[in-house]
C-alpha positions in Angstrom: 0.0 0.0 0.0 3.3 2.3 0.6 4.3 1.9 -2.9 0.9 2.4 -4.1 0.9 5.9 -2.4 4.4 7.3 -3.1 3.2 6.0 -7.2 0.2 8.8 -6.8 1.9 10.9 -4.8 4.8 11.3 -7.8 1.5 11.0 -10.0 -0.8 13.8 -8.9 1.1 15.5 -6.4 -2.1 16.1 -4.2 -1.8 17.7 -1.1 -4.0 14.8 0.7 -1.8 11.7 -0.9 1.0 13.7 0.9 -0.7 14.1 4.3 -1.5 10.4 3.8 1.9 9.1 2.9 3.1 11.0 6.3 0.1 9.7 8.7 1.2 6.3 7.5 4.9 6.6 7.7 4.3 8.4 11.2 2.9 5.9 12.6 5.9 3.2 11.9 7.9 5.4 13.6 9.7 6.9 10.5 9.3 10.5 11.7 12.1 12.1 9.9 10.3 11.2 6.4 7.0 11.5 7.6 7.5 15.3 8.4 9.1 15.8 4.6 5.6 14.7 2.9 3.3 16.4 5.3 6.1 19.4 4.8 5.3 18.7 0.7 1.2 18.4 1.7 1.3 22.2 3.3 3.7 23.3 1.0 0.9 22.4 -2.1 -1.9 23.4 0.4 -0.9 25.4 3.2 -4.8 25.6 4.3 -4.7 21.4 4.4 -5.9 21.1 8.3 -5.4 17.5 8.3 -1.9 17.8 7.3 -1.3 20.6 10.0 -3.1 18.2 12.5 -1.0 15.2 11.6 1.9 17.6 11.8 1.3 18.9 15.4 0.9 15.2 16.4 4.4 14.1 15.1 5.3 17.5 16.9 4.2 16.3 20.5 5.2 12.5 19.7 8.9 14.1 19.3 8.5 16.2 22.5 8.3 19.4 20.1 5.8 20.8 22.0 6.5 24.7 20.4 6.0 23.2 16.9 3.3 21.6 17.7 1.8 24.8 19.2 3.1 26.4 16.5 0.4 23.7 14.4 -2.2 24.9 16.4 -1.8 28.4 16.4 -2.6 28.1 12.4 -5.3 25.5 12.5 -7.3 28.4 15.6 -7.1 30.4 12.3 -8.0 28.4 9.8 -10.9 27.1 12.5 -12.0 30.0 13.8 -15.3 28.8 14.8 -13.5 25.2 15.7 -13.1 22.1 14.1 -12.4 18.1 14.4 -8.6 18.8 13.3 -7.9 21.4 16.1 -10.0 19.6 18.8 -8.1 17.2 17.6 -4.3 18.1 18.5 -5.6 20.2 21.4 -6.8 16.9 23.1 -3.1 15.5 21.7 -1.0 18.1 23.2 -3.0 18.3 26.4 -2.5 14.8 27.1 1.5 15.3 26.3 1.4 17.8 29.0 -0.4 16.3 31.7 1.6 12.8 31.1 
């Protein structure tokens, strides 16, 4: 399924095959490359809340708890009224800090 991903992320170049190839490689533990596609998903969509969501998230799993504030600071804008994205890494970086 990897493979499958990086062929339509070279493909399309979508913002959202980026954000995915990065929530998938995040979650193997391969931080380093996960932050260069969801870097590549914001860089094609810098409004893409999911990829700044996913982003915060690899920032408090790597104890970057400024970058990940940093995350949230521009999804409270792009949210202004709220949304499942900024709950989201709210609830993530609250539980970081009260661990």
């Amino acid at each position: 399924a990897l493979a499958d991903l990086r062929d339509l992320a070279q493909d399309n170049q979508q913002a959202d095959v980026y954000n995915l190839l990065g929530f998938t490689l995040r979650k193997t533990g391969d931080f380093t490359t996960a932050l260069t596609y969801y870097n590549k998903a914001l860089e094609l969509k810098p409004d893409h809340k999911a990829a700044r969501e996913y982003l915060g998230e690899l920032y408090v799993e790597t104890g970057d708890m400024a970058k990940a504030n940093e995350q949230l600071a521009s999804l409270q804008k792009l949210c202004p009224a709220g949304c499942e994205e900024l709950e989201d890494l709210h609830k993530a970086i609250d539980t970081k800090v009260t661990k």
